[in-house]
C-alpha positions in Angstrom: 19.8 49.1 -0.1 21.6 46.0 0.3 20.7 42.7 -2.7 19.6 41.0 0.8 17.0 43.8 1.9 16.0 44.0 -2.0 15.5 40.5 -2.0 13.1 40.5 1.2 11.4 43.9 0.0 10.8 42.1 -3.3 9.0 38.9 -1.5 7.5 41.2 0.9 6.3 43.1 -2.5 4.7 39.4 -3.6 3.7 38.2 -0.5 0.8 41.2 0.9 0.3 38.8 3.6 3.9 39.4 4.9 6.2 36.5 6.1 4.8 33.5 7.1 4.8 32.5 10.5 6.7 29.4 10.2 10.0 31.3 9.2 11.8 31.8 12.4 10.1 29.1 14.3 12.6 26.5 16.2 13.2 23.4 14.4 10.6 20.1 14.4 12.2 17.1 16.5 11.8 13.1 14.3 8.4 12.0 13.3 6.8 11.6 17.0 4.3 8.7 16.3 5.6 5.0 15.7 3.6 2.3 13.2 4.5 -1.1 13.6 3.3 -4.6 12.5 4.0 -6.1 15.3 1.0 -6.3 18.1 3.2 -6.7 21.0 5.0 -3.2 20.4 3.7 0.1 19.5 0.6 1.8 19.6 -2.6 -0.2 20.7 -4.6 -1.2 17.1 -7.5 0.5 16.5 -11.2 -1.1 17.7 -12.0 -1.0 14.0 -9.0 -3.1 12.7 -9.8 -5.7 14.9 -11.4 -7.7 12.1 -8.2 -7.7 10.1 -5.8 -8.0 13.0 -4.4 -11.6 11.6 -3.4 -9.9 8.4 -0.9 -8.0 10.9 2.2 -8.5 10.4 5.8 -8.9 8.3 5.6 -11.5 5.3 7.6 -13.7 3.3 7.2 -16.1 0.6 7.1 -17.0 -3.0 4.8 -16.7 -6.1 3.9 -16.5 -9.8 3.2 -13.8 -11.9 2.0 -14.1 -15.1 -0.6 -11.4 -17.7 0.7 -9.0 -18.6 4.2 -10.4 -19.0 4.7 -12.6 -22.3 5.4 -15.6 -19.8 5.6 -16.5 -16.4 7.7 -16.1 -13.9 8.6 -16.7 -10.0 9.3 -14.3 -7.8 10.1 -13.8 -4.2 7.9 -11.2 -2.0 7.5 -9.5 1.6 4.6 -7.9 2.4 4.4 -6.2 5.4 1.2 -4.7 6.7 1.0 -2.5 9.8 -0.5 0.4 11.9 -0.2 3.5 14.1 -3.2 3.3 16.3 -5.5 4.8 13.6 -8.6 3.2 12.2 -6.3 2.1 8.7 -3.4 -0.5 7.7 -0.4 0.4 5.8 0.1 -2.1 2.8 3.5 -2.3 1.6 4.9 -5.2 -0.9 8.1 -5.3 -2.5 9.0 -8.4 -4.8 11.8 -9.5 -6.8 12.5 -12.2 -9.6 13.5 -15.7 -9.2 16.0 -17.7 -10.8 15.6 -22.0 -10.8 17.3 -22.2 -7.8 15.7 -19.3 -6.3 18.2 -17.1 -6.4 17.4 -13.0 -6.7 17.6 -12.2 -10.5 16.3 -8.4 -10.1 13.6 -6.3 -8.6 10.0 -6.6 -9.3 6.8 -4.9 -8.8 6.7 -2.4 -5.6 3.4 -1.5 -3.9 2.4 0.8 -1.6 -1.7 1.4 -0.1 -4.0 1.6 2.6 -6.8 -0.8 3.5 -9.7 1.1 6.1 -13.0 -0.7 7.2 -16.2 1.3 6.5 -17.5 2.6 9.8 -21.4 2.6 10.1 -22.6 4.7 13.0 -18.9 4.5 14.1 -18.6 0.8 14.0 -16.9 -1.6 11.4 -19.1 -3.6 9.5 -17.2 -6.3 6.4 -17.4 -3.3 3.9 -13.6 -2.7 3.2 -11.7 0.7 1.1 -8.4 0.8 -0.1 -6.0 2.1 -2.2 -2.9 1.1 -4.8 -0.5 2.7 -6.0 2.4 1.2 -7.7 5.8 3.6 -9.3 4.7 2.1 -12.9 1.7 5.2 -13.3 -0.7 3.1 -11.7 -2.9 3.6 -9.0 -6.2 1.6 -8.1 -9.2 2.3 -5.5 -10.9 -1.2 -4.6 -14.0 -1.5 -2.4 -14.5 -5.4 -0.9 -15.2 -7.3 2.3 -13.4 -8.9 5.4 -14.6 -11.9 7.0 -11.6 -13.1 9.7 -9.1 -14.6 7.8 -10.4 -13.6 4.1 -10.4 -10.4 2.1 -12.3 -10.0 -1.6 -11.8 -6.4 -3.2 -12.4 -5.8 -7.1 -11.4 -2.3 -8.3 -13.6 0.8 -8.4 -11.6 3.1 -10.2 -8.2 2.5 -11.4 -6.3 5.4 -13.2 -2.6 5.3 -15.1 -0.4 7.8 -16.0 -0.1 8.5 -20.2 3.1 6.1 -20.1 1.8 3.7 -17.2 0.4 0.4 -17.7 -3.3 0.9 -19.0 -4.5 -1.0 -16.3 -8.6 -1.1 -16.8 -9.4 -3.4 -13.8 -8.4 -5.6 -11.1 -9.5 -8.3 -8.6 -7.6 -9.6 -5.1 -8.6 -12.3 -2.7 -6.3 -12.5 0.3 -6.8 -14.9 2.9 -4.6 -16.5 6.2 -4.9 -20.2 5.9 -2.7 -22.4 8.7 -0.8 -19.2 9.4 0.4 -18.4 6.1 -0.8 -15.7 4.1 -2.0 -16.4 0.6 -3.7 -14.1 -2.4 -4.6 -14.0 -5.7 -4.2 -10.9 -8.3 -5.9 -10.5 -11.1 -6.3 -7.3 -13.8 -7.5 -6.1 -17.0 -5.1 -4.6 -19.6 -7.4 -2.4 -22.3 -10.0 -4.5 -22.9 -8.5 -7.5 -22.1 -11.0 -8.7 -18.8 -9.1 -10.0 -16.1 -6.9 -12.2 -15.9 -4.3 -13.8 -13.5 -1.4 -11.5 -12.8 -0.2 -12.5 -9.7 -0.1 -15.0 -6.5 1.6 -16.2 -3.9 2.1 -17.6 -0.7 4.3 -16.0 2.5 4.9 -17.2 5.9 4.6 -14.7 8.7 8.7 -13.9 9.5 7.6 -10.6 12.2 4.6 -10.2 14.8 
């Protein structure tokens, strides 16, 4: 007996079930559905998101950030926020530090989530999930509500790795006033009680 027909006898050995049916399959093609923040391309956006549809779209600004960090600092930020024709956005937010004239000094915090209206009897009311998860070991579920051009969540559950930042709670108000978009951060560190972490303002540079 050839090592190769060893080999497969072995895995046949742990594997009663036999090989699995994927094995000799032909290949899979590129990821076939396209998301976009842009509401003249792509998929149609959901009937539910309809609510939130000015929060589509490709952001860019400026902000502070401040607790937990020993003093405050400016940052630059793009948000982008998109969909792929299911009842959900994609959040994604990637910032980086400031210098006095504005120039990049290094990356900041990175953000990834979901936002999805709560359907009653299959229709959106302002009752608003999401999820947070950022690369430091935390990751946050917030429950809030949507009226047009404004969005209040405070955090359900939050949970950190043992080395992430013990975040204990959060707060976020987001809201499109004259066609920028604008929000407020807050958390808890321990037992701290919330307290402003960051905020900003970013003009609308896609969709």
């Amino acid at each position: 007996m050839s090592s190769e027909e060893a080999a497969l006898a072995s895995s046949e050995a742990e594997n009663p079930l036999g090989p699995p049916p994927w094995l000799n399959a032909p290949p899979v093609e590129r990821y076939p559905y396209e998301d976009t923040h842009d509401l003249r391309s792509g998929p149609d956006l959901h009937p539910a998101l309809l609510g939130l549809l000015p929060f589509v779209g490709l952001w860019r600004g400026r902000g502070q950030g401040g607790f937990p960090a020993d003093e405050d600092y400016d940052f630059g930020q793009e948000i982008r926020i998109s969909h792929d024709g299911r009842d959900f956005l994609r959040y994604e937010s990637r910032a980086w530090l400031l210098d006095p004239e504005s120039k990049p000094l290094g990356r900041a915090l990175t953000e990834s989530g979901f936002w999805r209206p709560v359907l009653v009897d299959g229709r959106p009311g302002d009752e608003m999930e999401a999820t947070m998860i950022r690369p430091d070991g935390v990751a946050e579920l917030y429950l809030g509500k949507a009226a047009t051009t404004r969005l209040e969540m405070a955090a359900d559950a939050v949970a950190y790795t043992p080395s992430g930042l013990h975040v204990t709670g959060g707060h976020r108000l987001f809201g499109i006033v004259e066609g920028a978009l604008l929000y407020a951060h807050e958390i808890a560190v321990e037992d701290s009680g919330l307290k402003p972490h960051m905020s900003a303002r970013l003009l609308r540079i896609g969709g």
